[in-house]
PLY file of the C-alpha trace (Angstrom):
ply
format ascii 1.0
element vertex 222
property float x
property float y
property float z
element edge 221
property int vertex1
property int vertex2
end_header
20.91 -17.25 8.48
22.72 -16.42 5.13
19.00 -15.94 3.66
18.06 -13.74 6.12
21.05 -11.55 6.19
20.33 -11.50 1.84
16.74 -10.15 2.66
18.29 -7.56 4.93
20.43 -6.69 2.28
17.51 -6.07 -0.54
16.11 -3.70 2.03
19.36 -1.97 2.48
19.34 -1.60 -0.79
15.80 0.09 -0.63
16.22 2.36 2.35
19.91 3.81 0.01
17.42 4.43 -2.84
14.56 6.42 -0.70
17.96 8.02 0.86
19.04 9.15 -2.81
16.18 9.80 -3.51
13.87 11.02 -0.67
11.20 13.87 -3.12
9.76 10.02 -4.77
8.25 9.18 -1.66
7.29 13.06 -0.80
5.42 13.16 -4.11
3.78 9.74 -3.91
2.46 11.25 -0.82
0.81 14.32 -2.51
-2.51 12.16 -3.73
-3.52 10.41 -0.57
-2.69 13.89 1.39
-5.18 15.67 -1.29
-7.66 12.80 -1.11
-7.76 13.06 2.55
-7.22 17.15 2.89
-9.76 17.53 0.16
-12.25 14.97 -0.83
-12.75 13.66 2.89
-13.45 17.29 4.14
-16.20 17.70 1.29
-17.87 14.50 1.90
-18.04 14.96 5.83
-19.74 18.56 5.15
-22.36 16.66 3.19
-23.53 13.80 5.62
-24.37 11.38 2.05
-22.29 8.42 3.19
-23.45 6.98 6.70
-20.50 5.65 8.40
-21.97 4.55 11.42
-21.48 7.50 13.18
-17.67 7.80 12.39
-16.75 11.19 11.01
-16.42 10.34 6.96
-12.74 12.10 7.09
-11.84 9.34 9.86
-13.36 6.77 7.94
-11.52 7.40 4.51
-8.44 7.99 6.27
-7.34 4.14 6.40
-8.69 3.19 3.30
-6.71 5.89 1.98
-3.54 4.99 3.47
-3.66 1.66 2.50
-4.94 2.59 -1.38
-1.56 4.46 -1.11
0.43 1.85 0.01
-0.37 -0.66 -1.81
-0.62 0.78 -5.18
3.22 1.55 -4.27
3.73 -2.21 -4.01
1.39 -3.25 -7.00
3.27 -1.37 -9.43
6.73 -2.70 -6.92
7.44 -5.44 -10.06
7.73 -2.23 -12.38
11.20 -2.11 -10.46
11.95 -5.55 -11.51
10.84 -5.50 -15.07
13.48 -2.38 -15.97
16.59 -3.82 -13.90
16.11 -7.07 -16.01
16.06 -4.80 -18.93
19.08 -2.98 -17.92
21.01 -6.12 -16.73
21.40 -5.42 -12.86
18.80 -8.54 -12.43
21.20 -10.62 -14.47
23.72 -10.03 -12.09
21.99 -10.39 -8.97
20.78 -13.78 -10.89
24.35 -15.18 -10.77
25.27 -13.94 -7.47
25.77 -16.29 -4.63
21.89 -15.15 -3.31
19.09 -17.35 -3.93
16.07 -16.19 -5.85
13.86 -16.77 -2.52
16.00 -13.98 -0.13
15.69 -11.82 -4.11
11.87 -11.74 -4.04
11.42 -11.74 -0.32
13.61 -9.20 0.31
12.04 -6.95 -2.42
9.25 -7.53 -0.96
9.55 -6.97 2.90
11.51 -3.86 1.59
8.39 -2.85 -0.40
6.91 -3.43 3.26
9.51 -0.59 4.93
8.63 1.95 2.00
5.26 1.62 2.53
5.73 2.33 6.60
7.76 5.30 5.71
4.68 6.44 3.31
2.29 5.98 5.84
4.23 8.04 8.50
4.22 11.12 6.22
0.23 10.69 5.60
-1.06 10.20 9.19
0.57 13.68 10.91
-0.92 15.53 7.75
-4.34 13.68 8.52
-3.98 14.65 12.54
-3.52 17.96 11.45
-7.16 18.41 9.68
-8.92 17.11 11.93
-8.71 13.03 11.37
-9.17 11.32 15.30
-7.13 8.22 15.70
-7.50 6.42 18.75
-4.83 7.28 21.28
-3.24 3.59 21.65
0.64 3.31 20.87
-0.10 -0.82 20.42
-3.09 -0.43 17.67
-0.58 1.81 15.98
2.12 -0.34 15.91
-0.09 -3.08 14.87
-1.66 -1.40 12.42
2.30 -0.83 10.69
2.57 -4.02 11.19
-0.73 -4.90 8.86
0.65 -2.24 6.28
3.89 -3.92 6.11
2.65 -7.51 5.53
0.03 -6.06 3.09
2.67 -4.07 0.95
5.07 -7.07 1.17
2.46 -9.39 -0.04
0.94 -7.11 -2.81
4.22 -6.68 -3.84
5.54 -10.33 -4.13
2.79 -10.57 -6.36
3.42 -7.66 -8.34
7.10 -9.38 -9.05
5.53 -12.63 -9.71
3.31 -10.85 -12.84
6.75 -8.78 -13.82
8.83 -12.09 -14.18
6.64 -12.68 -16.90
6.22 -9.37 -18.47
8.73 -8.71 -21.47
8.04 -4.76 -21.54
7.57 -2.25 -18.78
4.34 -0.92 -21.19
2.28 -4.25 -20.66
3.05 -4.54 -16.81
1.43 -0.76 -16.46
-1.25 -1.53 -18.54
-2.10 -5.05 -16.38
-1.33 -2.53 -13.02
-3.88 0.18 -13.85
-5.95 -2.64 -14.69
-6.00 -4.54 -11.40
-5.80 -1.13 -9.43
-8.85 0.65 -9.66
-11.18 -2.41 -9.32
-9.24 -3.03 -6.25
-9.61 0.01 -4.98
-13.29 1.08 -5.83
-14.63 -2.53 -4.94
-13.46 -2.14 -1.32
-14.49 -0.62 1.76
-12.05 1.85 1.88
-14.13 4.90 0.75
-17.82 3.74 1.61
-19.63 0.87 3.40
-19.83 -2.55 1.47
-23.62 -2.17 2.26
-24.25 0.50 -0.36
-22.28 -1.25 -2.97
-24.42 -2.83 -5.48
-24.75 -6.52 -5.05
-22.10 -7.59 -7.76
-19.98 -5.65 -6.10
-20.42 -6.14 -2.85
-19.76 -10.09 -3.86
-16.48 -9.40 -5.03
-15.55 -6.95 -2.16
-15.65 -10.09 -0.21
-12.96 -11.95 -2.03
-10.94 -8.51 -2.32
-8.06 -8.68 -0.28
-8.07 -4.64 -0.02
-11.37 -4.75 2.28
-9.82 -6.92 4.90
-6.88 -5.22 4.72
-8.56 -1.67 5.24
-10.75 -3.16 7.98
-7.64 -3.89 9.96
-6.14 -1.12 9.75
-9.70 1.34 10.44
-10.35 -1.37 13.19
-7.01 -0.07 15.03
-6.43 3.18 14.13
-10.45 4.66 14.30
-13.06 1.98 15.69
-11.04 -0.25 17.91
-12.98 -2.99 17.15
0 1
1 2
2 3
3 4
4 5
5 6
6 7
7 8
8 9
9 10
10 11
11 12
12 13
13 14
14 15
15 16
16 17
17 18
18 19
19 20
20 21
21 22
22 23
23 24
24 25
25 26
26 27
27 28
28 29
29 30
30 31
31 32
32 33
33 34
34 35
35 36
36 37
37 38
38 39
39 40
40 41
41 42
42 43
43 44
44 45
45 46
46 47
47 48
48 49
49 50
50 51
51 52
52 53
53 54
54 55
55 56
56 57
57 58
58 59
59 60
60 61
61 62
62 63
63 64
64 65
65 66
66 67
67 68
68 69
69 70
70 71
71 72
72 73
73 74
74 75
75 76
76 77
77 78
78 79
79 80
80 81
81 82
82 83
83 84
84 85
85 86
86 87
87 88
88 89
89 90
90 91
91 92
92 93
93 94
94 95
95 96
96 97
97 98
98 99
99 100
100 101
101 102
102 103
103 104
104 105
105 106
106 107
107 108
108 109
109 110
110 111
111 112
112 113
113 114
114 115
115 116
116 117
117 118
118 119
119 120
120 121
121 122
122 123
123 124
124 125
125 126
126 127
127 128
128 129
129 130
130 131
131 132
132 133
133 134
134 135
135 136
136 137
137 138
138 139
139 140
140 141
141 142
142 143
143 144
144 145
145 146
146 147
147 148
148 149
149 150
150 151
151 152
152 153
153 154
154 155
155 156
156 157
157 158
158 159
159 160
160 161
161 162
162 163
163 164
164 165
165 166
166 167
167 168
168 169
169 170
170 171
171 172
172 173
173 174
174 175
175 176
176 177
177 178
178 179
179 180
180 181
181 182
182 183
183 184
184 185
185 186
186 187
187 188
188 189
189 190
190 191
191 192
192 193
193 194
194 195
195 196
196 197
197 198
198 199
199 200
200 201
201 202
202 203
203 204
204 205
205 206
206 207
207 208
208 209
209 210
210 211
211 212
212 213
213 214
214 215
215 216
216 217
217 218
218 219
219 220
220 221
């Protein structure tokens, strides 16, 4: 019980930062907006990507949301990395909280952040045009997918920080892992017109599944 009551506590902690701070989540929400607003209205005009009959702006939507999210979480362990360096870690260290509730807190609150994210991007993407399936349950599921994704990418992301000694080397490993994520998944184009190299490692890439949830209940139902 006293573990659980610590994890509620790390997201406390998270939901009084966004609350200090509520124009970091508004501008993290700027790039998957434009991506959707933008680059999904182009593409569907053209017709090059066949989506199996899904308008392209519905299909990038997800993949979208969740390239959002998760990059949010990935780079989650930058958080960690500058609180050692500034010595709040140390004290949360010797505090009467075990390290388990530390990094599973941070993590499910990495989960609530990206929920909040994701309910700034979908009204935008209902506004231009983006048809999600009218079913209160596949949306609530499909949070429910977003938080257990973000929580997971970002217990990761704290796992690589703990062994980071500068901020500098955890963005460069980051922007390493993020755009290979991101580009070898499903989330802007069919696997099937990935090359096959590609296409192998979309398999093992935990983004695809991850964006196939999520499309599955907010666009195909399937």
């Amino acid at each position: 019980m006293a573990t659980f009551k610590n994890m509620l506590a790390m997201i406390e902690l998270e939901l009084r930062r966004l609350g200090h701070d509520r124009t970091e989540i508004y501008s993290r929400a700027v790039q998957p907006i434009l991506w959707i607003v933008i680059y999904g209205n182009v593409m569907s005009s053209i017709r090059a990507i066949p989506t199996s009959g899904i308008p392209y702006i519905d299909f990038i939507t997800p993949g979208v949301i969740i390239q959002s999210t998760t990059f949010i979480s990935i780079f989650y362990g930058l958080t960690i990395v500058w609180e050692r360096d500034s010595g709040i870690l140390k004290k949360l260290l010797v505090a009467p909280v075990s390290r388990y509730s530390i990094v599973v807190g941070r993590a499910m609150a990495s989960g609530v952040r990206a929920i909040f994210q994701a309910l700034i991007i979908l009204p935008v993407a209902v506004i231009v045009g983006v048809r999600f399936l009218p079913n209160p349950m596949y949306l609530i599921l499909a949070f429910v997918v977003i938080f257990f994704a973000s929580g997971g990418f970002a217990a990761a992301s704290i796992l690589v920080a703990s062994f980071m000694k500068t901020r500098e080397r955890f963005m460069g490993i980051g922007q390493a892992i993020t755009m290979p994520l991101f580009f070898a998944s499903n989330a802007l184009y069919p696997v099937q017109l990935m090359p096959p190299i590609l296409r192998e490692f979309s398999i093992v890439n935990p983004l695809s599944y991850v964006v196939d949830a999520v499309r599955g209940l907010l666009i195909t139902g399937n």
